[in-house]
N, CA, C and O of each residue as an XYZ file, in Angstrom:
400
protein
N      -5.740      9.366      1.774
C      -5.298      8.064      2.228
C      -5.129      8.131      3.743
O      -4.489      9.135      4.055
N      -5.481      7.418      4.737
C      -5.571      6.969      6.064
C      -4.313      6.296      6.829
O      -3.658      5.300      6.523
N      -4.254      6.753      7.398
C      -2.897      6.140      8.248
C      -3.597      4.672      8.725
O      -4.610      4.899      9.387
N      -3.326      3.252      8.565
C      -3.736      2.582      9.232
C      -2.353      1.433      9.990
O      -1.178      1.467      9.624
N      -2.967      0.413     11.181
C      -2.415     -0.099     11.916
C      -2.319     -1.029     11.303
O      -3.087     -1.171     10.352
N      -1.439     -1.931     11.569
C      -1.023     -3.385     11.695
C      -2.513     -4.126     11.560
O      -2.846     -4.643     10.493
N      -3.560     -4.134     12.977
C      -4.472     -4.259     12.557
C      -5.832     -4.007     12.233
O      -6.795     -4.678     12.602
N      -5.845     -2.929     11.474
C      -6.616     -2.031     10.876
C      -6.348     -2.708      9.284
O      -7.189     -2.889      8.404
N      -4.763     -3.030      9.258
C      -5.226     -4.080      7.560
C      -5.147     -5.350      7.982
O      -5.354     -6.248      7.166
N      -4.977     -5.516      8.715
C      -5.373     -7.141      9.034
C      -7.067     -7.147      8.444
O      -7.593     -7.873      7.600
N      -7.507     -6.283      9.082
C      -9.200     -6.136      9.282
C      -9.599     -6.132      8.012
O     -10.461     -6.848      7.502
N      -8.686     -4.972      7.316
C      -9.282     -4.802      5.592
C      -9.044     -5.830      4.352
O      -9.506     -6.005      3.224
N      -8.029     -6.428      5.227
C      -7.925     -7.437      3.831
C      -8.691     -8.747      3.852
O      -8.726     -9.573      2.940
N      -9.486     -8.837      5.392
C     -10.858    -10.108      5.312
C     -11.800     -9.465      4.992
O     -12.758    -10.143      4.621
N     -11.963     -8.110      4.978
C     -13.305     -7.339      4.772
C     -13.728     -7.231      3.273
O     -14.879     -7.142      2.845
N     -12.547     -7.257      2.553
C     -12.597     -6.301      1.317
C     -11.537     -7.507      0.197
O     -10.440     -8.032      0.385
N     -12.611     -7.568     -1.059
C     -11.472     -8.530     -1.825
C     -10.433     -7.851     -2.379
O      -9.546     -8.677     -2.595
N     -10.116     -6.839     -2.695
C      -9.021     -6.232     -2.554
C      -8.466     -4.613     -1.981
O      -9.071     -3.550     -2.118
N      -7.278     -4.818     -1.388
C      -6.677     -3.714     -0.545
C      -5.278     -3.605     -0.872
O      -4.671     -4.616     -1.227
N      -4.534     -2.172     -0.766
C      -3.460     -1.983     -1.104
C      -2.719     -1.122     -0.146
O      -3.044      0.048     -0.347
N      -2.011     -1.211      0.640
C      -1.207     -0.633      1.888
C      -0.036     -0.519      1.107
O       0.511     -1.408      0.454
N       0.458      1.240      1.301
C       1.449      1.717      1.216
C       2.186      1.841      2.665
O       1.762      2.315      3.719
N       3.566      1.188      2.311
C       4.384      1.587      3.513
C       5.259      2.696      3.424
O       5.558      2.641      2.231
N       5.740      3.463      3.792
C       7.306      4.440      3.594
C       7.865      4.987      5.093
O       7.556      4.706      6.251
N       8.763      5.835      4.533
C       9.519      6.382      5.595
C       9.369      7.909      5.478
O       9.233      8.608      4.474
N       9.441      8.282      6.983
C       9.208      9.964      6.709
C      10.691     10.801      5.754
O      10.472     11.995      5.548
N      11.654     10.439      5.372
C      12.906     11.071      5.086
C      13.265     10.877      3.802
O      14.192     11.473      3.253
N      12.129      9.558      2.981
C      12.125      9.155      1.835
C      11.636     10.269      1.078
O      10.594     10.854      1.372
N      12.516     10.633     -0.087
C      12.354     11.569     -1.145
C      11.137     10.519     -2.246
O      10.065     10.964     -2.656
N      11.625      9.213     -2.511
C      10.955      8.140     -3.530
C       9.192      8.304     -3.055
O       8.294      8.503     -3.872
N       8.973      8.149     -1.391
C       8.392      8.028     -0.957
C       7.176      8.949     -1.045
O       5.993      8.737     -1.310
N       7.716      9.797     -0.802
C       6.633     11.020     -0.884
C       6.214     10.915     -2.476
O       5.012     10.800     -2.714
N       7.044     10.944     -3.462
C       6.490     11.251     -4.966
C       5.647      9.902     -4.884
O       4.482      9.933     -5.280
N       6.136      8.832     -4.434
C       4.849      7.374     -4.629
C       3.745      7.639     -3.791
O       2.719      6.977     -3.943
N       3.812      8.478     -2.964
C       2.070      8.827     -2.027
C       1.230      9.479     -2.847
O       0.036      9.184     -2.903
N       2.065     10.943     -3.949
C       1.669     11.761     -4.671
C       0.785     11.084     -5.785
O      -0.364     11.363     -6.127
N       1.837      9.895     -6.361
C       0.818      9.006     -7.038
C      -0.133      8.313     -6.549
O      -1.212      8.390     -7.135
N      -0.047      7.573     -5.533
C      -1.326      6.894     -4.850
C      -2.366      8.072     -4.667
O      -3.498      7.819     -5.077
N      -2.205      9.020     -4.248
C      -3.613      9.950     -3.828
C      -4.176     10.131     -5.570
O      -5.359     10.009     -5.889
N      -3.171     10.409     -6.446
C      -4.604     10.136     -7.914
C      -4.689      8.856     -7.859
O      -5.835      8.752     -8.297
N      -4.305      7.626     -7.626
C      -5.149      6.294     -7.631
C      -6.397      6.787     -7.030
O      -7.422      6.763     -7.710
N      -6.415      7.213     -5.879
C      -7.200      6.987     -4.937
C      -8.545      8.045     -5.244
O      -9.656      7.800     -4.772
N      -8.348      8.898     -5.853
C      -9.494      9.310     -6.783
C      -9.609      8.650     -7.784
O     -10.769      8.844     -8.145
N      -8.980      7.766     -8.695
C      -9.786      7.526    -10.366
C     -10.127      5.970     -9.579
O     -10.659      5.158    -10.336
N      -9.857      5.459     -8.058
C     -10.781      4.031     -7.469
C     -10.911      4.338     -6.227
O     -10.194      3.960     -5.299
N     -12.143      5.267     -6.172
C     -12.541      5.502     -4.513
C     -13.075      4.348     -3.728
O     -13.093      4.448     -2.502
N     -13.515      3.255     -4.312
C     -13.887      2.047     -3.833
C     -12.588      0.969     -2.912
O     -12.659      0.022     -2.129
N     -11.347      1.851     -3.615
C     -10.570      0.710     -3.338
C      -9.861      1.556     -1.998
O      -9.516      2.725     -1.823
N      -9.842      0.268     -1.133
C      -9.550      0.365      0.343
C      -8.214      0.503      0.198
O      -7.632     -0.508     -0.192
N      -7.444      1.643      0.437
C      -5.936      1.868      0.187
C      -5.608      2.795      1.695
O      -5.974      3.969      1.750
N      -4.868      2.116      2.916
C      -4.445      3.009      3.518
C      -2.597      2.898      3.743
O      -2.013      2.141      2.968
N      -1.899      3.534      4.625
C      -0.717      4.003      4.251
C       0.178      3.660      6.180
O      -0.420      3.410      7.226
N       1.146      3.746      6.040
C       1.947      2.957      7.466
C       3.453      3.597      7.009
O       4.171      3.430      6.023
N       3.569      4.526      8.407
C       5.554      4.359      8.173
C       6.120      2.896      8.905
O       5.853      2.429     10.012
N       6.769      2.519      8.110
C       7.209      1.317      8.283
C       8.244      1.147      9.758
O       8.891      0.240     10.282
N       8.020      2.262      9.971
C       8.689      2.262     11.553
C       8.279      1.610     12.733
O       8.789      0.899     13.599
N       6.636      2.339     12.335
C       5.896      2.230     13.579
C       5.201      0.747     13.430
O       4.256      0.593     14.204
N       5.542     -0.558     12.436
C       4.733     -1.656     11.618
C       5.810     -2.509     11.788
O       5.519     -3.474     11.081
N       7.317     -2.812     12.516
C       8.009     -3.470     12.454
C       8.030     -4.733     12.143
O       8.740     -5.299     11.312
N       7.255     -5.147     12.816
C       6.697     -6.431     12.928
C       6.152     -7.057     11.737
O       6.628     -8.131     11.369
N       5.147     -6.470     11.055
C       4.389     -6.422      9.833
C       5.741     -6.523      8.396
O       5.718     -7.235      7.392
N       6.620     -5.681      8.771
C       7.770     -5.656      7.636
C       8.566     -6.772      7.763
O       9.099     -7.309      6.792
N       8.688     -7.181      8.974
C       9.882     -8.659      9.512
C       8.620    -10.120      8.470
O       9.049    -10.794      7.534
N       7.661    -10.185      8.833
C       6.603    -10.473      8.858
C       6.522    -11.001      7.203
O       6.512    -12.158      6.783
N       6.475     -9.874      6.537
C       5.821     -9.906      4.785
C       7.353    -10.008      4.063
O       7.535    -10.397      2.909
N       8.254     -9.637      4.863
C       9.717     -9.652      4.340
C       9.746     -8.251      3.486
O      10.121     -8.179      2.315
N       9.360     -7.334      4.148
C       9.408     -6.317      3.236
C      11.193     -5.490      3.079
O      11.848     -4.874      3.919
N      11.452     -5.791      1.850
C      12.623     -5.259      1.557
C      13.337     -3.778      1.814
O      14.407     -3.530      2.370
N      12.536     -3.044      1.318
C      13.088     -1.421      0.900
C      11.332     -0.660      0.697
O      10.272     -1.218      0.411
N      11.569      0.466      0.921
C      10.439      1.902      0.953
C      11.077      2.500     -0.084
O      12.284      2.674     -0.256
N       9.861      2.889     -0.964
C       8.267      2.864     -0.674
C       7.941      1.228     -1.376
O       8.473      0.590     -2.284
N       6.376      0.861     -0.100
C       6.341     -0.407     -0.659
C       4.685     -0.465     -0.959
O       3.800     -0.296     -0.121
N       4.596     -0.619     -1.726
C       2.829     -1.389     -1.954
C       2.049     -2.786     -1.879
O       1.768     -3.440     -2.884
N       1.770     -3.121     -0.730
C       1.283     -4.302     -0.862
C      -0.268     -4.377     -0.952
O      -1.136     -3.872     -0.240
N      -0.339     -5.176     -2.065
C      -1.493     -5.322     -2.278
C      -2.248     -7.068     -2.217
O      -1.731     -8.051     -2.748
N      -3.035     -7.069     -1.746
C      -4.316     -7.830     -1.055
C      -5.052     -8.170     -1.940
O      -5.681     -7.410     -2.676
N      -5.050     -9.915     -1.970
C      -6.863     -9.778     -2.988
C      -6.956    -11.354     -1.848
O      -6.089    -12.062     -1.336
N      -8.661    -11.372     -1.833
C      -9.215    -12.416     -1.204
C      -8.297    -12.737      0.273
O      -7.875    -13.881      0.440
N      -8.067    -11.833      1.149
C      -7.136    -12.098      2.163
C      -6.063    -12.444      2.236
O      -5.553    -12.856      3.277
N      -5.305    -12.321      0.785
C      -3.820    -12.794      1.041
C      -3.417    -12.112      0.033
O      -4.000    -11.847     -1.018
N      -1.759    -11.671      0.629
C      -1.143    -10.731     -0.142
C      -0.692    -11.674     -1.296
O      -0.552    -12.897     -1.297
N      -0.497    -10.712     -2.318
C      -0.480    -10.779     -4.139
C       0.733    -10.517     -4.540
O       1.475    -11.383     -5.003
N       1.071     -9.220     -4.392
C       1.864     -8.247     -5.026
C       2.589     -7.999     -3.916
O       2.236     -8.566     -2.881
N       4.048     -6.875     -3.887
C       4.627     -6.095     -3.264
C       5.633     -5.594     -3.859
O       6.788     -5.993     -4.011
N       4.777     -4.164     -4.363
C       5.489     -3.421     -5.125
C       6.818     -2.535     -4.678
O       6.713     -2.042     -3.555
N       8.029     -2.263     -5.371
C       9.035     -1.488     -4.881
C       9.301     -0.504     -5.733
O       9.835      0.516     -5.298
N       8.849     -0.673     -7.667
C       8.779      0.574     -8.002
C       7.839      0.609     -8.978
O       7.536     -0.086     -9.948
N       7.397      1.761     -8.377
C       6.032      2.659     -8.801
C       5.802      2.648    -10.162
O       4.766      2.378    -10.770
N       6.967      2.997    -10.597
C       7.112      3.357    -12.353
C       6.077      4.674    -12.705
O       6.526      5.779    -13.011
N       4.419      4.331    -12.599
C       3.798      5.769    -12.814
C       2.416      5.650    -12.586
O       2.052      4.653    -11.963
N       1.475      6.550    -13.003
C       0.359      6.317    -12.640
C      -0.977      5.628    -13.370
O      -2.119      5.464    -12.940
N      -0.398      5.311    -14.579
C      -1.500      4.324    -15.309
C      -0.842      2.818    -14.679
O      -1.562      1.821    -14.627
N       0.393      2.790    -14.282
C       0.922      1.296    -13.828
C       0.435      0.948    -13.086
O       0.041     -0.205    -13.260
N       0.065      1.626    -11.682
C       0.015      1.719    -10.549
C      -1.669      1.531    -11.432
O      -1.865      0.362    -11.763
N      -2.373      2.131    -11.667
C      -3.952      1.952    -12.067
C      -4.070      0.862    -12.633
O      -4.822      0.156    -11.961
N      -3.539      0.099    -13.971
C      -3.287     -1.404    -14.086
C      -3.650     -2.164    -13.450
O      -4.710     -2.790    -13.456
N      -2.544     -2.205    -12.632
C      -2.485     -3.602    -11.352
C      -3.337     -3.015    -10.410
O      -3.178     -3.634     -9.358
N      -4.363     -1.908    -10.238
C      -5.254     -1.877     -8.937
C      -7.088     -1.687     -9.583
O      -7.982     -1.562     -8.746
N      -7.357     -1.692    -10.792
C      -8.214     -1.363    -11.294
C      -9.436     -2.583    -11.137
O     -10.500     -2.614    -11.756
N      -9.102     -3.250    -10.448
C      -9.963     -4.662    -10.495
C     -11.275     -3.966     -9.901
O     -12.297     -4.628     -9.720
C-alpha cells in the first residue's frame, strides 16, 4: 500500500470507479492491525486502488470528510465518497464491502 497525498486521492477517485484510502496514526495499536488487514485486501484485489495517509500530515482532508477517529477507511465509488469505515471487524468484511 502507497503513502498517498491529499491530492494523489483527489486524482484517484476521478480516475478509478472505485478507491479506498486508509487513514491512521503512527502510535495507533488498532491501526497497525487494520493496515495488516488491508495489505491481504490488497492481494486477494490488486486492481483496487487502495493507498494509505497519517492523518496528521491530511488535516485538512479530515476537517474536510469529518473524519471522526483512526483507523479510518474511506472508500470512493464514481468520485464520491460512500463509506467511512471506523471498525474493521475482519478480513472477509473488509473484502465484502471492497470486492466490486
Amino acid at each position: 500500500m502507497e503513502q498517498w497525498s491529499r491530492e494523489q486521492w483527489e486524482q484517484n477517485i476521478q480516475q478509478y470507479d472505485q478507491t479506498a484510502f486508509f487513514l491512521y496514526t503512527p502510535m495507533c495499536g488498532t491501526c497497525e492491525i487494520s493496515e495488516k488487514m488491508l495489505k491481504v485486501i490488497e492481494k486477494l484485489l490488486p486492481d483496487l486502488p487502495l493507498g494509505m495517509a497519517n492523518i496528521n500530515y491530511i488535516e485538512g482532508l479530515a476537517n474536510d470528510l469529518k473524519i471522526e477517529s483512526v483507523p479510518c477507511l474511506i472508500v470512493s465509488e464514481n468520485g464520491k465518497v460512500t463509506k467511512k469505515l471506523y471498525a474493521f471487524k475482519s478480513v472477509p468484511f473488509l473484502y465484502e464491502i471492497l470486492k466490486k
